[in-house]
C-alpha positions in Angstrom: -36.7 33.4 23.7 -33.2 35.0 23.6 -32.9 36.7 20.0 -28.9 36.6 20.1 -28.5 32.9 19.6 -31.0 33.1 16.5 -29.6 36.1 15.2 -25.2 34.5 15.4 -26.8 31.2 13.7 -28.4 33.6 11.2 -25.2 35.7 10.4 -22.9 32.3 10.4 -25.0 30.7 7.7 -25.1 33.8 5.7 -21.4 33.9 5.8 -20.9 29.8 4.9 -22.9 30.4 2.1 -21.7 33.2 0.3 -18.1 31.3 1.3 -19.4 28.3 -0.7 -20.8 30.4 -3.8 -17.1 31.9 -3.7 -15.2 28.6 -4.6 -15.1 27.9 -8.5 -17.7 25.3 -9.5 -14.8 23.9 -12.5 -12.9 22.7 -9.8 -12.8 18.8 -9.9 -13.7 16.6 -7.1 -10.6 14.8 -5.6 -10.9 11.1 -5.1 -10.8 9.5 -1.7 -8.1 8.0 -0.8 -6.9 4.8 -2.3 -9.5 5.6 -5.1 -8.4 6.2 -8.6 -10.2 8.9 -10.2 -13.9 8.8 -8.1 -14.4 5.9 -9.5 -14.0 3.8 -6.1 -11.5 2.2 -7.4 -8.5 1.5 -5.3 -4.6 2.5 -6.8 -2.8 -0.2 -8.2 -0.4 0.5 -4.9 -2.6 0.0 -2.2 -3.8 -3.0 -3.7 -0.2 -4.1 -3.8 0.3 -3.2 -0.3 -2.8 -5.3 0.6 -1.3 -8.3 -1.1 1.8 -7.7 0.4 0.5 -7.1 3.9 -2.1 -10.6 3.7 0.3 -12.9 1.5 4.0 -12.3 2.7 4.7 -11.6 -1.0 8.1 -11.5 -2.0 10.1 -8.3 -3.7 10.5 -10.4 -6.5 7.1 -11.8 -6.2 5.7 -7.8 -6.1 7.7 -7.1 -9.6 5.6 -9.7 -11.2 2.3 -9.3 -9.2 2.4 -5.4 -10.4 2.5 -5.2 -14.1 -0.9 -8.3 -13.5 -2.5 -5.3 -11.3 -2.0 -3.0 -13.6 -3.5 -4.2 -16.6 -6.8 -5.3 -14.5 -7.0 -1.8 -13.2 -6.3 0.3 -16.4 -9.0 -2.5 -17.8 -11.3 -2.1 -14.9 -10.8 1.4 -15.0 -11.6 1.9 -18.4 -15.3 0.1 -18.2 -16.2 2.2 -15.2 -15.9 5.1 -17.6 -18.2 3.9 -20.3 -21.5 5.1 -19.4 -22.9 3.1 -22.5 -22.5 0.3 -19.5 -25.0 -0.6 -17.2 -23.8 -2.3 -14.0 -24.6 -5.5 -14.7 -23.0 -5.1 -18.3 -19.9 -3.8 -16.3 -19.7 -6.2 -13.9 -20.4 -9.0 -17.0 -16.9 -7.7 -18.7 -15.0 -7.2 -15.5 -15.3 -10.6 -13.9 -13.8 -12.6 -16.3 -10.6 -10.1 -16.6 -10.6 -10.6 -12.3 -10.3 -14.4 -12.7 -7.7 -14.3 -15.6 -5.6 -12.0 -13.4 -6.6 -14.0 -9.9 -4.7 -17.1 -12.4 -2.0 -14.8 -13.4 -1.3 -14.2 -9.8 -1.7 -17.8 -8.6 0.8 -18.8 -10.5 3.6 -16.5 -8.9 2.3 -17.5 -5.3 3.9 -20.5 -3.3 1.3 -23.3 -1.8 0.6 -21.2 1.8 0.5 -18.0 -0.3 -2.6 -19.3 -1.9 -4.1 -20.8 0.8 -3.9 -17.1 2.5 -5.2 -16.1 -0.7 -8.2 -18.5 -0.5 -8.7 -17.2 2.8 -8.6 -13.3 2.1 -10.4 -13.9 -0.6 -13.5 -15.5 1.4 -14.4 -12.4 3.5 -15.2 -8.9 1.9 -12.3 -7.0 0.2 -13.3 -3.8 -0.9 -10.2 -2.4 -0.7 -8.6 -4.8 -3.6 -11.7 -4.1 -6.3 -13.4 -1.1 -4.8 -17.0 -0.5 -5.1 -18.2 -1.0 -9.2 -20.9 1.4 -8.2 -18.8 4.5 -8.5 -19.1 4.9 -4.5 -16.0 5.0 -3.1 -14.6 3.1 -0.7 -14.3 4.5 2.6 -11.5 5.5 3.9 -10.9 4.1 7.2 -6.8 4.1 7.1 -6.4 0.1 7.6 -7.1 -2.5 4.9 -10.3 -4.6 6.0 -9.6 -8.0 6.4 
């Protein structure tokens, strides 16, 4: 067997690894796109976009659909960081704040807009609630439908 190959595989994995013990361990993880804060949670924005994108919403509509996002995902967000909470409990305290914004919403949409809604809302949407796990969501460029 030919030693050189061995030995360059050698050397190159000596060199990644004292490369990687070089970087500063402190240094936070960034979050995948569309996720706030590694939490798998996707930015207010992108969900907005989504909404935007499936429902033919309004600029107006999107002024009033925002501030509703918002609150669900500085609420959402804040559960996912209590590690008190198991998933279940999470989920528990999460659902009802989804439907309260889902009526919220509902009530800014026109009749189709909700029956595009109904239909979105049949299939998986990841990208709208992210992954409660922690996981995030990956990042494939194009909302799933």
């Amino acid at each position: 067997m030919n030693r050189i190959p061995l030995l360059a595989i050698g050397i190159s994995l000596t060199f990644a690894s004292a490369m990687l013990a070089q970087q500063p361990a402190s240094q936070p993880a960034e979050p995948a796109k569309g996720a706030a804060r590694g939490h798998g949670l996707p930015e207010v924005e992108d969900q907005l976009k989504v909404l935007t994108e499936k429902l033919n919403l309004t600029a107006a509509q999107q002024v009033k659909v925002r501030p509703v996002m918002q609150e669900l995902h500085d609420a959402t967000q804040n559960l996912m960081q209590d590690e008190s909470l198991s998933h279940e409990e999470r989920l528990g305290k999460i659902r009802p704040r989804r439907y309260a914004a889902d009526k919220c919403i509902r009530e800014i949409l026109n009749d189709d807009q909700k029956k595009k809604l109904d239909q979105y809302l049949q299939g998986p949407h990841p990208e709208m609630h992210g992954d409660l796990s922690g996981t995030p969501p990956p990042a494939t460029g194009k909302p799933q439908s």
